[in-house]
FIKE-719309 format. One record per residue (C-alpha): x, y, z; residue number from 1; residue in three letters. Coordinates in Angstrom, 3 decimals. Layout:
BEGIN
         X         Y         Z    k    r
         X         Y         Z  NUM  ALA
...
***
This chain:
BEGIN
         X         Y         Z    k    r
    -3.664    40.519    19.388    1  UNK
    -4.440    43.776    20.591    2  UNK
    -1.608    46.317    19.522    3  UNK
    -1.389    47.900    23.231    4  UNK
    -1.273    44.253    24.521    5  UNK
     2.118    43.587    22.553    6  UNK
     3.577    46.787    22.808    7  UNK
     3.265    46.286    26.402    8  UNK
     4.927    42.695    26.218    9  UNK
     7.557    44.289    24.859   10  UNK
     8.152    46.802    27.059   11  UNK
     7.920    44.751    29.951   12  UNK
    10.342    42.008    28.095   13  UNK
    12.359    44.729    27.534   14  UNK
    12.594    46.023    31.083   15  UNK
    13.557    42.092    32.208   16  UNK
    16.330    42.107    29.249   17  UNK
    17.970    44.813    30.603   18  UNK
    17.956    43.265    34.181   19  UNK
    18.975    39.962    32.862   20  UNK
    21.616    40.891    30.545   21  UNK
    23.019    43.611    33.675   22  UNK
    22.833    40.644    36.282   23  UNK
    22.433    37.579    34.890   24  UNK
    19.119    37.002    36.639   25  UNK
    17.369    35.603    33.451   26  UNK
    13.837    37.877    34.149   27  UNK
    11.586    35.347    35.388   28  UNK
    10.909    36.851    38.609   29  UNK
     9.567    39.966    36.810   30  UNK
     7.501    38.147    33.717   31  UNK
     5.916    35.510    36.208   32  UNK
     4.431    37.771    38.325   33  UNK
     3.788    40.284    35.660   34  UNK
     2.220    38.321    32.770   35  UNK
    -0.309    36.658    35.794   36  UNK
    -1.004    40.044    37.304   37  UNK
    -1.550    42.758    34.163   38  UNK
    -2.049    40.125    31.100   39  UNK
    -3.960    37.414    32.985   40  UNK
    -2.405    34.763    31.952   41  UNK
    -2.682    31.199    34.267   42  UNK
     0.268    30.341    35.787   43  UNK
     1.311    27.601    33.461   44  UNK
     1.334    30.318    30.275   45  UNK
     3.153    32.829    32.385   46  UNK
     5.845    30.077    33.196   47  UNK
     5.572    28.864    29.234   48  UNK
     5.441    32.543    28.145   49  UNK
     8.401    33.499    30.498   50  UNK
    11.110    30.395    29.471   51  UNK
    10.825    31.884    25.862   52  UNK
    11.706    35.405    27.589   53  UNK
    14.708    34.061    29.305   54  UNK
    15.985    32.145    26.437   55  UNK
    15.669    35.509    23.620   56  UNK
    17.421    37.222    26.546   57  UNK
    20.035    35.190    27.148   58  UNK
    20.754    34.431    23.235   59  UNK
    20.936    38.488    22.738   60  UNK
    23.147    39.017    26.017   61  UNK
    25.324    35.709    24.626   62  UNK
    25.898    36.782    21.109   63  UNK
    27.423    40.018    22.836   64  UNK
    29.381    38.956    26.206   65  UNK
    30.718    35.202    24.549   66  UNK
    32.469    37.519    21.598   67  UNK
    33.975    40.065    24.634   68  UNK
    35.401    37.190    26.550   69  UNK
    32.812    38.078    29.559   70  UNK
    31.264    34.732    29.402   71  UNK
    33.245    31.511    30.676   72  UNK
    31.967    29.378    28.421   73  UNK
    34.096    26.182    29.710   74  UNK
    32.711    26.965    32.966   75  UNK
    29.484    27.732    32.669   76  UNK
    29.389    24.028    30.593   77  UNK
    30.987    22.440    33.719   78  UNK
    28.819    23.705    35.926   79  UNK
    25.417    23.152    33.911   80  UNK
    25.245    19.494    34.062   81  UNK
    25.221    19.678    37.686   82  UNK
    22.472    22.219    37.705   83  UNK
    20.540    20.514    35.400   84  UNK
    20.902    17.368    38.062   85  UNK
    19.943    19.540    40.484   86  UNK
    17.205    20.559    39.310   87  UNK
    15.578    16.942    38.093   88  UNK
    16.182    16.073    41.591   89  UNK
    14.222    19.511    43.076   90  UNK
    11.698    18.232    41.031   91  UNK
    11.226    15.437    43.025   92  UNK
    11.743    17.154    45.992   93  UNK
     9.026    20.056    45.366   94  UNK
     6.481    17.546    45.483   95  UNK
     7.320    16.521    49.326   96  UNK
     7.484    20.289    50.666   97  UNK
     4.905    22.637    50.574   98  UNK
     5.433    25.800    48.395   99  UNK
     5.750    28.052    51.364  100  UNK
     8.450    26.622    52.990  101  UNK
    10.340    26.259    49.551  102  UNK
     9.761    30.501    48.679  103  UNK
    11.045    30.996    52.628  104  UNK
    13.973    28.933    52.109  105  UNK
    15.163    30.805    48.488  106  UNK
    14.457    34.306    50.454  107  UNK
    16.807    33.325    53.106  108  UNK
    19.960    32.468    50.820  109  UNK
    19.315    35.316    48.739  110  UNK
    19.323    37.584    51.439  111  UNK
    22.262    35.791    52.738  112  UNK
    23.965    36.349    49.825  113  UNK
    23.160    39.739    49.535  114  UNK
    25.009    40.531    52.800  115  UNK
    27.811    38.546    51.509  116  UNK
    28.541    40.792    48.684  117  UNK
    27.994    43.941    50.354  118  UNK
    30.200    43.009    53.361  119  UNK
    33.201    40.673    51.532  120  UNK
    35.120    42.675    49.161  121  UNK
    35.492    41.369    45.801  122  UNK
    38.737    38.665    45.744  123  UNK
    39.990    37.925    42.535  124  UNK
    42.539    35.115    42.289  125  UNK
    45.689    35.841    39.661  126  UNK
    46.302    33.082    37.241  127  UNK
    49.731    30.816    38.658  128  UNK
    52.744    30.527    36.257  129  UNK
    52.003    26.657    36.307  130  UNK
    48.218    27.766    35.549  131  UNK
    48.260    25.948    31.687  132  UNK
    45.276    23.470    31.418  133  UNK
    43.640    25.290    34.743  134  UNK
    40.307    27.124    34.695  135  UNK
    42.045    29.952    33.722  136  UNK
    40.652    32.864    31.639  137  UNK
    41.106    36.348    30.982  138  UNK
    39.199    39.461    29.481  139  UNK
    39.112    43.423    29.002  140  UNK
    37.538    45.508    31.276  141  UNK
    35.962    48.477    29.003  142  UNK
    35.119    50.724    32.353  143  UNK
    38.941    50.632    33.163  144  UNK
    40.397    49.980    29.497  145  UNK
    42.743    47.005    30.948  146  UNK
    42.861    43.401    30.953  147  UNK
    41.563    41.450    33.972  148  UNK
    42.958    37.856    34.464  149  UNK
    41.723    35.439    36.778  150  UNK
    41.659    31.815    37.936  151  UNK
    38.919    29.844    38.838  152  UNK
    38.609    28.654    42.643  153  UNK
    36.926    26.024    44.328  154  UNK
    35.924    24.329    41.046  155  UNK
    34.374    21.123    42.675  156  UNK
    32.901    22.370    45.486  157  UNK
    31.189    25.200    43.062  158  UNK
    29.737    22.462    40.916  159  UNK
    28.465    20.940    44.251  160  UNK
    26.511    23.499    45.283  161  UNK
    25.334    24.470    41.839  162  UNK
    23.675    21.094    42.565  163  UNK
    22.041    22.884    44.996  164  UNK
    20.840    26.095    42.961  165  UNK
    19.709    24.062    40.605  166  UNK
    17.496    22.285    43.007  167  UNK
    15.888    25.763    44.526  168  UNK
    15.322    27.235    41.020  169  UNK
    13.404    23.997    40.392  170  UNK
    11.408    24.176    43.081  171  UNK
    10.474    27.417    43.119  172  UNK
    10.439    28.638    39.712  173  UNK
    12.743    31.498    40.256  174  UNK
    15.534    31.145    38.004  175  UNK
    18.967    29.933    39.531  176  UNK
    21.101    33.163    38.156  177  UNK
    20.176    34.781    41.382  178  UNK
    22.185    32.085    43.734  179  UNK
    25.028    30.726    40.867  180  UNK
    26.285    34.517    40.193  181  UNK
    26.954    35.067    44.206  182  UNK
    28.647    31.391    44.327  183  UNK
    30.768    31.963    41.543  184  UNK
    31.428    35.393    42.410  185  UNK
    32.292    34.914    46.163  186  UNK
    33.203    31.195    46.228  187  UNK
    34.710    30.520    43.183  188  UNK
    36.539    33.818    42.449  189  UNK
    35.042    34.710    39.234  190  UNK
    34.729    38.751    38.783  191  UNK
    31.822    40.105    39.396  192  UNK
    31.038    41.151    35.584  193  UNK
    32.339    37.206    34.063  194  UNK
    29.991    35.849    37.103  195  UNK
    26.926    38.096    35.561  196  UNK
    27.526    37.215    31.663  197  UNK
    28.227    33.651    32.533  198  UNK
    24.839    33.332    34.258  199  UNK
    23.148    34.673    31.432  200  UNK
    24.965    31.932    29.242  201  UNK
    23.658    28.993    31.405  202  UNK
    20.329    30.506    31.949  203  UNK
    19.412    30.375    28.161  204  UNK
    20.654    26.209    28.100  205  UNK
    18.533    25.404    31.858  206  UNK
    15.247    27.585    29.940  207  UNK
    15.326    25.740    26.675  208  UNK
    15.164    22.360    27.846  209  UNK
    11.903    23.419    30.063  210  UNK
    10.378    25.724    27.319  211  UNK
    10.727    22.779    24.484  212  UNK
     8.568    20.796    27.229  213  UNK
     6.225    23.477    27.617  214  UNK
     5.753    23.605    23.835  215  UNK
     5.321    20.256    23.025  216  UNK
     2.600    20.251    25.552  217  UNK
     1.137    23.217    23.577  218  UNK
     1.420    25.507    26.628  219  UNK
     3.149    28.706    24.568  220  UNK
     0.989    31.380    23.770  221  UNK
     3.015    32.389    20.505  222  UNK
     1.602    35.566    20.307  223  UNK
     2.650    36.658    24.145  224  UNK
     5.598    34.781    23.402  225  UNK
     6.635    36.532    20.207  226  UNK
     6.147    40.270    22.475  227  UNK
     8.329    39.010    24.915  228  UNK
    11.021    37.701    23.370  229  UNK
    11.424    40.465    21.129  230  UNK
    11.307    43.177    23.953  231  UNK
    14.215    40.547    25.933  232  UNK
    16.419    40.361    22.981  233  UNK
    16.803    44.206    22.796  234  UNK
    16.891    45.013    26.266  235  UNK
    19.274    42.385    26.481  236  UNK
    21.241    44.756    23.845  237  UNK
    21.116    47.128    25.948  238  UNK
    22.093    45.565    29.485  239  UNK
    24.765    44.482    28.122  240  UNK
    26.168    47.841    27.018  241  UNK
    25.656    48.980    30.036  242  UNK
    27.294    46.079    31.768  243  UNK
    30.206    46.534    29.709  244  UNK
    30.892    49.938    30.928  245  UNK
    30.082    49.523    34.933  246  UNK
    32.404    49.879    37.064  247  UNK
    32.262    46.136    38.313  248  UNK
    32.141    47.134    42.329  249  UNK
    29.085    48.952    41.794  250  UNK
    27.848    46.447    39.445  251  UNK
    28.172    44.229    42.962  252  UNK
    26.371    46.949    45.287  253  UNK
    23.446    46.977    42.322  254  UNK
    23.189    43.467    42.228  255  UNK
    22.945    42.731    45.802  256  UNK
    19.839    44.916    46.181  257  UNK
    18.317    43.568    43.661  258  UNK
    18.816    40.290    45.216  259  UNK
    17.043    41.988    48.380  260  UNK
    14.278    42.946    45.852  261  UNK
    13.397    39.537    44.734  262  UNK
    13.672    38.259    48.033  263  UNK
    10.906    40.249    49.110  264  UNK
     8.959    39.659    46.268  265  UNK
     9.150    35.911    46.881  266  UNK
     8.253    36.672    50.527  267  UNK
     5.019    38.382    48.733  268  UNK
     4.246    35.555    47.032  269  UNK
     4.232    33.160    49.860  270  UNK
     2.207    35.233    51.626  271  UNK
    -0.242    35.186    49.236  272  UNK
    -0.021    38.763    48.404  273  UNK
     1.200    38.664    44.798  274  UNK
***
């Protein structure tokens, strides 16, 4: 491979490790669009190419949030399987609705949820003294230098509608991080910066089941691949330093125009522009 070709995989998977690791997005709304558009890839390598992305970035962001407490690991668990249902059964569902209407749909609750986090202030539920055996969980802030502990809300009606992100990341290959870290965050009463670092965790278990698919099927350009994850695994390094040390209000304001980003990049898409 060309030497400019990989050191621009790695930037770019860089760049989307950074993102991911900050938000808990994943990256595959930038290496989709990105490894189709400047590396000409067909869209079935740039989905291969971008799985193995999401699942260095996530194992980099992981190894770092999981040993700072950031990442509910019992939750993010809980609510994978019902992801994971959802998104077998958006499977299905993709192949009765046409693409367009599918992108539309994702824009809407995006931007929806956007609004949401700009507008509703941040409501973080404090653990009850009868709390023992409850989602329950606790971790140090390194922006303020104090503990923050919190209780999870809404736990079945969360996994319910993670049903529901899991179905809309399945059928339109944007990865789910962008609806599960506003549900958790706003419906469930997880902190903004635990919503963000437990995305991440789920996002790497939701991408390896697709990418061993993808591989089997001998769809993974190792050599793109190998760029890519590399660049993810030390952005995702990075992103999470920096997540570490935002102030977790602004880390909202951040995240919800990024959300406003991909929302119009979707919009692109199904428009045929991108």
């Amino acid at each position: 491979m060309d030497p400019l070709i990989m050191a621009g995989l790695v930037v770019m998977g860089c760049g989307a490790g950074i993102l991911g690791a900050l938000f808990g997005l994943g990256g595959g709304i930038i290496f989709v669009p990105l490894l189709m558009l400047v590396f000409g890839l067909a869209p079935t390598e740039a989905v291969a190419v971008s799985l193995i992305g999401i699942i260095a970035g996530s194992v980099g962001a992981s190894t770092v949030f999981v040993d700072k407490g950031l990442s509910n690991v019992r939750l993010g668990l809980l609510l994978e399987i019902t992801t994971a249902a959802g998104a077998i059964l958006g499977a299905i569902v993709a192949t009765l609705l046409d693409d367009k209407v599918l992108m539309v749909i994702f824009s809407a609750i995006v931007i929806y949820s956007g609004i949401r986090m700009i507008l509703n202030p941040e409501k973080i539920v404090e653990p009850a003294e009868d709390s023992e055996g409850k989602l329950s969980f606790e971790y140090r802030d390194e922006a303020h230098g104090d503990s923050v502990r919190y209780q999870v809300q809404n736990v079945k009606g969360g996994m319910a509608l993670c049903t529901v992100a899991g179905m809309i990341s399945s059928m339109t290959g944007v990865g789910g991080g962008a609806i599960k870290v506003p549900l958790m965050n706003i419906y469930m009463h997880v902190p903004m910066k635990a919503a963000s670092a437990t995305s991440s965790y789920m996002i790497g278990i939701t991408a390896f089941s697709g990418a061993i698919t993808y591989f089997l099927g001998g769809q993974v350009l190792l050599g793109y691949a190998a760029g890519v994850a590399i660049g993810a695994f030390l952005g995702s390094l990075i992103g999470t330093a920096l997540a570490r040390r935002i102030n977790g209000k602004h880390l909202r304001k951040y995240f919800s125009a990024v959300l406003f980003v991909m929302a119009f990049l979707v919009l692109l898409q199904a428009g045929g522009i991108l």
